[in-house]
MDAnalysis code that builds the backbone (N, CA, C; Angstrom):
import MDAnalysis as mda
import numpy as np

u = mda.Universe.empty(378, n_residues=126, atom_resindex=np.repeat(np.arange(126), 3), trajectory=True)
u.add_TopologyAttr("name", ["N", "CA", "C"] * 126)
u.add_TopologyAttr("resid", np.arange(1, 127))
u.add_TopologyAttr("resname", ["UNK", "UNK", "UNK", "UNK", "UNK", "UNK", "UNK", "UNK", "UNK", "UNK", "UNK", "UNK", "UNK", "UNK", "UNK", "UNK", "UNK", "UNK", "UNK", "UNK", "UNK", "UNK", "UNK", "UNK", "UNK", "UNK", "UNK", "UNK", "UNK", "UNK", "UNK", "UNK", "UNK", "UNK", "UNK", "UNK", "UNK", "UNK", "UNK", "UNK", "UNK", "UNK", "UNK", "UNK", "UNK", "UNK", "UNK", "UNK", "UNK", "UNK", "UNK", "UNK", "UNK", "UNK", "UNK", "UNK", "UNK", "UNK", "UNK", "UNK", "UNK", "UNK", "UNK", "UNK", "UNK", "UNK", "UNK", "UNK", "UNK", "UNK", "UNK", "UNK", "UNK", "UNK", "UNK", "UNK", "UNK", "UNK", "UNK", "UNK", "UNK", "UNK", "UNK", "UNK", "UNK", "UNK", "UNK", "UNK", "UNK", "UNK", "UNK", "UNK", "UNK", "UNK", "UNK", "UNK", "UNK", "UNK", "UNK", "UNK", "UNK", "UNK", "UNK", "UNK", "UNK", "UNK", "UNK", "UNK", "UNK", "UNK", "UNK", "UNK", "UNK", "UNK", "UNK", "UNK", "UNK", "UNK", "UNK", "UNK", "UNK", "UNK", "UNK", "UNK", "UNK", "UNK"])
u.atoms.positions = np.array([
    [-20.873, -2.602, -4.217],
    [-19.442, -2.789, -4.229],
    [-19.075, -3.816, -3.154],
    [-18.319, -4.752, -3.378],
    [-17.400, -5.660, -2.829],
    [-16.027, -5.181, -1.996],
    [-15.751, -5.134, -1.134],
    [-14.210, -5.006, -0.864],
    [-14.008, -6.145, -0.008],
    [-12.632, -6.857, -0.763],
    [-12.040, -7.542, 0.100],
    [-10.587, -7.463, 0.757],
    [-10.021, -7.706, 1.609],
    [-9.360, -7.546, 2.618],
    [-8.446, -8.542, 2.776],
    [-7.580, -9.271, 2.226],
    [-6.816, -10.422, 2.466],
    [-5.409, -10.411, 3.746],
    [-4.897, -10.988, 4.296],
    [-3.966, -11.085, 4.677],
    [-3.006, -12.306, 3.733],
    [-2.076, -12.177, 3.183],
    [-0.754, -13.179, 2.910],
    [0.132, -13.025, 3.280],
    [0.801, -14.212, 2.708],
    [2.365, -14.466, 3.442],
    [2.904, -13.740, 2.445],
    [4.162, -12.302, 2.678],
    [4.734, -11.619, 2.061],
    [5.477, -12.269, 0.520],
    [5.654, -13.544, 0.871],
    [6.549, -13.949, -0.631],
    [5.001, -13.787, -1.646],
    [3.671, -13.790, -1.007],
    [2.738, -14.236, -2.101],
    [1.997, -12.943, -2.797],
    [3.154, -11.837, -2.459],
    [2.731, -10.650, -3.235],
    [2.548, -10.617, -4.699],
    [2.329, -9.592, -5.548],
    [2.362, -9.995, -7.036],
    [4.025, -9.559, -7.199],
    [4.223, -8.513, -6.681],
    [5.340, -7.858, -6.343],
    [6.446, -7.267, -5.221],
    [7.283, -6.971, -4.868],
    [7.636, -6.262, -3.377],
    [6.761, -5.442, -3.002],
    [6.096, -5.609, -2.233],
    [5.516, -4.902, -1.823],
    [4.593, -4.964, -0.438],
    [4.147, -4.411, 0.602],
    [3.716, -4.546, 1.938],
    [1.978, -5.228, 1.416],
    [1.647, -3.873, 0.540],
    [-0.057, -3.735, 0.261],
    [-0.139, -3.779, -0.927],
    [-1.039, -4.070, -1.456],
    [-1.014, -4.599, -2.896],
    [-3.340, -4.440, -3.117],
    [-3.281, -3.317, -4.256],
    [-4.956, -3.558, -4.040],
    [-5.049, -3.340, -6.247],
    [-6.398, -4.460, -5.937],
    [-6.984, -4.649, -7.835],
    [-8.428, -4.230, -7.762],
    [-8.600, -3.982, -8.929],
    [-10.261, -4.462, -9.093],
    [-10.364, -4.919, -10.602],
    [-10.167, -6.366, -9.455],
    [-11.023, -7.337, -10.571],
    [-12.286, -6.903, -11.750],
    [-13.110, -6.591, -10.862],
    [-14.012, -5.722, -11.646],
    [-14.263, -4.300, -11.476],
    [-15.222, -3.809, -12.359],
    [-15.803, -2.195, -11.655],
    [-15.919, -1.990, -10.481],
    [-16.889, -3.504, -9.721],
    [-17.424, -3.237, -8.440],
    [-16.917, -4.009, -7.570],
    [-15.852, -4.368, -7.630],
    [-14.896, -5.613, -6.371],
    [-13.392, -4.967, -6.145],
    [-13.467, -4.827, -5.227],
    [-12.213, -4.341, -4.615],
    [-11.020, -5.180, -4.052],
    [-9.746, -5.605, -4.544],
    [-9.094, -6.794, -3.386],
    [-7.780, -6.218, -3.215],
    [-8.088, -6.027, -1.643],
    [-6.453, -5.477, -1.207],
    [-6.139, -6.829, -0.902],
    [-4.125, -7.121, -0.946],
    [-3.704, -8.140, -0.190],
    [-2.827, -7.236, 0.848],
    [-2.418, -7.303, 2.268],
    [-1.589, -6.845, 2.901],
    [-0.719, -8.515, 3.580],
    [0.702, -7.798, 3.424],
    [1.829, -9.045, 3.563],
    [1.076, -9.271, 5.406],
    [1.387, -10.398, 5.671],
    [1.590, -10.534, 7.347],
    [2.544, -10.014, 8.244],
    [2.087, -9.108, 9.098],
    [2.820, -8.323, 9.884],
    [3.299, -8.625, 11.490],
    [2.205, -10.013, 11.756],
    [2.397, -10.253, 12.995],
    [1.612, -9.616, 14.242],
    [0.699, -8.766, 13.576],
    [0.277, -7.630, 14.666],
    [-1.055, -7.372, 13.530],
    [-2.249, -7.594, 13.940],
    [-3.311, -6.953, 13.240],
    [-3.403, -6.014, 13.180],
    [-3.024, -5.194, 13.819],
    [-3.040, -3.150, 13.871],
    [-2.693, -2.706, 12.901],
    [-1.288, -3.298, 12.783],
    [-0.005, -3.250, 11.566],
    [-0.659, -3.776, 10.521],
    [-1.537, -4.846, 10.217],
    [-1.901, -5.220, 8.960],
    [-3.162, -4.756, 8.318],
    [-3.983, -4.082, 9.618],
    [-4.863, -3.373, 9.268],
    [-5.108, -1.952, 9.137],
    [-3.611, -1.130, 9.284],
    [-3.273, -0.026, 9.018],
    [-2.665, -0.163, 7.399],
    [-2.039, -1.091, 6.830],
    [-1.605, -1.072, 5.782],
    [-3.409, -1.235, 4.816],
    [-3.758, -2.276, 5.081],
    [-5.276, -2.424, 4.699],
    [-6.206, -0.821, 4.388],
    [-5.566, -0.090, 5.357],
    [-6.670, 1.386, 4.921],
    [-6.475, 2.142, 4.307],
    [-4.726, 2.268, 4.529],
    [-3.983, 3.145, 2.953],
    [-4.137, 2.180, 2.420],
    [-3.978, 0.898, 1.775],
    [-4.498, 0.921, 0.354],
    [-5.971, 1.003, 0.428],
    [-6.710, 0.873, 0.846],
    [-8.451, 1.503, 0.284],
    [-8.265, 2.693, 0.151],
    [-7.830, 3.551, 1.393],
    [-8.125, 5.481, 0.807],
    [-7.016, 5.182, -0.401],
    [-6.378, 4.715, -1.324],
    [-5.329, 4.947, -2.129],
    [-6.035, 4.474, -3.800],
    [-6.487, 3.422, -3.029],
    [-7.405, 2.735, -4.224],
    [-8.904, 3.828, -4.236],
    [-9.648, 3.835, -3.445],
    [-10.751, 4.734, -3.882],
    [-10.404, 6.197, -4.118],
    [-9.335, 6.821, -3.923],
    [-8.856, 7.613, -4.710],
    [-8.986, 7.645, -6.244],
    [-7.823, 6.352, -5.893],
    [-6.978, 6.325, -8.079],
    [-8.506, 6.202, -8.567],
    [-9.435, 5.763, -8.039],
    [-10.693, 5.549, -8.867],
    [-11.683, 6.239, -8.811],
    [-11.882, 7.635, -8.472],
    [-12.245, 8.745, -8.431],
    [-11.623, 9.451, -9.254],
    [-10.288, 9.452, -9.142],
    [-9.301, 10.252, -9.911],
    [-8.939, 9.880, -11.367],
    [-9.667, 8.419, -11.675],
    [-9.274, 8.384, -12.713],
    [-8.058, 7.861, -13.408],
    [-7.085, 7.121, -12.035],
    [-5.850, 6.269, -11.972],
    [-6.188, 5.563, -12.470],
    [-6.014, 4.716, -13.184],
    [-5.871, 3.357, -13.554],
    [-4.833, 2.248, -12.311],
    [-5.720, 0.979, -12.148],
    [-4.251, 0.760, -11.454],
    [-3.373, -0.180, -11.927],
    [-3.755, -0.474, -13.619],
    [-2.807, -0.498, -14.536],
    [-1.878, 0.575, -14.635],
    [-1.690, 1.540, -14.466],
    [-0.483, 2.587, -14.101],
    [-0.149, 2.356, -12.844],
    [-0.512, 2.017, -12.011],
    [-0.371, 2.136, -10.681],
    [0.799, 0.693, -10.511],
    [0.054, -0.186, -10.805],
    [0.964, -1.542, -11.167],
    [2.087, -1.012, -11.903],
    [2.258, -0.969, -13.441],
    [2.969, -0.408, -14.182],
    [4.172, 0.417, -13.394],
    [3.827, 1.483, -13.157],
    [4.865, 2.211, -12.093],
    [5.806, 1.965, -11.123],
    [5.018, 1.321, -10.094],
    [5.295, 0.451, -9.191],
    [6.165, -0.726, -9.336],
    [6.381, -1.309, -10.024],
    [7.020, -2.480, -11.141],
    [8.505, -2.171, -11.718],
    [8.431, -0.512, -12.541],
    [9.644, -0.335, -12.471],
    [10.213, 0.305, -12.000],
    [9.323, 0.511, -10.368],
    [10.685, 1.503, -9.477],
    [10.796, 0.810, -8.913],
    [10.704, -0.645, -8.422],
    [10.980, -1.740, -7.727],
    [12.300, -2.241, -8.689],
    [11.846, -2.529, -10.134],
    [12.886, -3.337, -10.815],
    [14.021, -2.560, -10.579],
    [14.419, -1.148, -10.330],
    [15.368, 0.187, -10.781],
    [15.718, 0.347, -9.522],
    [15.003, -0.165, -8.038],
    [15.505, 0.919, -7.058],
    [17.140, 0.092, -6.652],
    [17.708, 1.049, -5.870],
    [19.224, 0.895, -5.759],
    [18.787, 0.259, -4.506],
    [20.514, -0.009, -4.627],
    [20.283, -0.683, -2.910],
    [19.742, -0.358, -1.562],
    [19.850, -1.065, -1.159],
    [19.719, 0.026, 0.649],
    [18.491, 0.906, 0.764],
    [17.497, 0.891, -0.460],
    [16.740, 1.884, -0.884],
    [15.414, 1.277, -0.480],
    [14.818, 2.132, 0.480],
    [13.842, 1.329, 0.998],
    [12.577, 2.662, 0.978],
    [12.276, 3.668, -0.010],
    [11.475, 4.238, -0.367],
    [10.276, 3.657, -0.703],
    [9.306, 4.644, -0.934],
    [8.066, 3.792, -1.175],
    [7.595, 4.449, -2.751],
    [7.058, 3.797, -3.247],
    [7.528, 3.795, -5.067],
    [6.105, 5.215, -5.124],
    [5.107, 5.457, -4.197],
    [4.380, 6.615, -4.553],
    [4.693, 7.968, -4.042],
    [5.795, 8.067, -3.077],
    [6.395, 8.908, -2.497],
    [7.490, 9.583, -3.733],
    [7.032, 9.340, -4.737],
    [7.826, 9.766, -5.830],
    [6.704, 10.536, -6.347],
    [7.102, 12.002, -6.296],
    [6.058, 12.873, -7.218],
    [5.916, 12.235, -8.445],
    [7.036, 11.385, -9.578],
    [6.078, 11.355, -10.898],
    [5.303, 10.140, -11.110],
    [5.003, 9.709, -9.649],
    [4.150, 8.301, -9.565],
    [2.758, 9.172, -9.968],
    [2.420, 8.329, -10.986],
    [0.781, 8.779, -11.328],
    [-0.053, 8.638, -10.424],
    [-0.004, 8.177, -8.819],
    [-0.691, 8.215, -7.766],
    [-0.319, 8.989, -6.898],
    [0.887, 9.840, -6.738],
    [1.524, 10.547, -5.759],
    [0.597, 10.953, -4.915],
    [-0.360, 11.792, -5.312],
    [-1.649, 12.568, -4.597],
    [-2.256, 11.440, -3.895],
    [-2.596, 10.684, -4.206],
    [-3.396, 9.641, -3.683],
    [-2.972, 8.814, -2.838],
    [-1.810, 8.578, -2.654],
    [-0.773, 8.017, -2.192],
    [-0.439, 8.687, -0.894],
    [-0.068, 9.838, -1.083],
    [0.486, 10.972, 0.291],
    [-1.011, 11.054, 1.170],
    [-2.036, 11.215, 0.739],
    [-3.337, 11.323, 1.179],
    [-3.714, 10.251, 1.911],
    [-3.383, 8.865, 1.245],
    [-3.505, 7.657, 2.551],
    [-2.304, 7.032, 2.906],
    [-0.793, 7.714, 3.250],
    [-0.318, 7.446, 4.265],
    [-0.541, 8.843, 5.605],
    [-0.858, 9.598, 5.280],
    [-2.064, 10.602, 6.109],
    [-2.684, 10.061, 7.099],
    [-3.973, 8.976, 6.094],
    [-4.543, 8.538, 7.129],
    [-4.073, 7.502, 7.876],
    [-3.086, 6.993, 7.418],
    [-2.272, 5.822, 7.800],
    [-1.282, 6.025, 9.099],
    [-1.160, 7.434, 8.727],
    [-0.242, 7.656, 10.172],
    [-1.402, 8.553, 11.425],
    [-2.679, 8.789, 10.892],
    [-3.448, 9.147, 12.258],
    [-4.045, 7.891, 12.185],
    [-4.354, 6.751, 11.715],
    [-4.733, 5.329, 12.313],
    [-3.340, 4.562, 13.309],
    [-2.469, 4.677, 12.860],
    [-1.254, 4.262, 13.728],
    [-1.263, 5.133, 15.339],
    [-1.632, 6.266, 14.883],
    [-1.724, 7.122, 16.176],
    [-2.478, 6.721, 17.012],
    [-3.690, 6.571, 16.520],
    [-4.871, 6.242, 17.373],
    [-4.772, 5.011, 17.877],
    [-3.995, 4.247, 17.419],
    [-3.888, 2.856, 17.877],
    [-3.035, 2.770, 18.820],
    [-2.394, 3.954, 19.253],
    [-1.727, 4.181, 20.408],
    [-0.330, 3.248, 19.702],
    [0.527, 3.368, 18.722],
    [1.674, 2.682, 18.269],
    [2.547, 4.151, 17.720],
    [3.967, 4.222, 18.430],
    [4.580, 4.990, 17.133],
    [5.064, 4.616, 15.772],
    [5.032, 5.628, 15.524],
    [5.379, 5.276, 13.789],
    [6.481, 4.623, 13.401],
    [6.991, 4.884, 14.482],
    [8.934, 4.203, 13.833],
    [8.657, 2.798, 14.384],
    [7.848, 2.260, 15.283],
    [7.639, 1.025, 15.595],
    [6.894, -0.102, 14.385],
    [6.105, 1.078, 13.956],
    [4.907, 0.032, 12.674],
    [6.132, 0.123, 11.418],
    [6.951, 0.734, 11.056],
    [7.373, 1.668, 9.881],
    [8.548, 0.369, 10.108],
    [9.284, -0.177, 11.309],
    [10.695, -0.800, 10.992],
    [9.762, -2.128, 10.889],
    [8.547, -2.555, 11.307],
    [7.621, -4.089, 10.849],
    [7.651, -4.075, 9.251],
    [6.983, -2.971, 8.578],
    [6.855, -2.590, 7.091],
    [8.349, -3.289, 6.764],
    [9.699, -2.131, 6.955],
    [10.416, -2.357, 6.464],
    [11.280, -3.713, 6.712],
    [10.902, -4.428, 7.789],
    [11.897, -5.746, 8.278],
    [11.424, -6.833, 7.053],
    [10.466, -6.421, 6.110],
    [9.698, -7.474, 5.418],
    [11.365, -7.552, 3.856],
    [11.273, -9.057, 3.560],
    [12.374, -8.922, 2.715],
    [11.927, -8.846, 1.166],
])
């Protein structure tokens, strides 16, 4: 297996979004995480999506649903609405999802950062 790890510039998402992960193939993995300014921050987004992605693919996600989903709670969300589209129980990743912002918030910990500090970087992104 392959995993790759990208950093981009946030407009070069596929979609709104911070983290963004495919597989190209069976055995290649490619997260993109937007630029955060802070490697901690971009490499905390980088690990929830791997635990999120090697989840859905254990589990049997597709991340053609995962995309799919994601797509139209972005197109639908209301204003001011700055939720995260798997924090929705009927996201077909919910489980997988809650499980690596988990680890996402004891990697933030350990990095000696609070959460509301990494969490308003996430959200300052337009």
């Amino acid at each position: 297996m392959r995993i790759t790890i990208e950093v981009i510039k946030h407009e070069d998402q596929r979609y709104p979004t911070v983290g963004d992960w495919l597989w190209p193939n069976e055995h290649n993995l490619l997260i993109r995480v937007s630029e955060l300014g802070d490697w901690r921050k971009e490499a905390a987004v980088a690990v929830h999506e791997l635990v999120e992605a090697i989840l859905c693919k254990a589990d049997g996600v597709a991340a053609a649903a995962v995309d799919a989903f994601d797509r139209a709670y972005e197109a639908d969300r209301p204003p001011l609405d700055d939720s995260e589209p798997g924090d929705d129980p009927t996201a077909p990743y919910h489980r997988q999802h809650c499980f690596a912002t988990a680890v996402e918030r004891m990697l933030i910990a350990a990095l000696g950062m609070p959460w509301a500090e990494y969490e308003q970087a996430v959200e300052a992104l337009p």
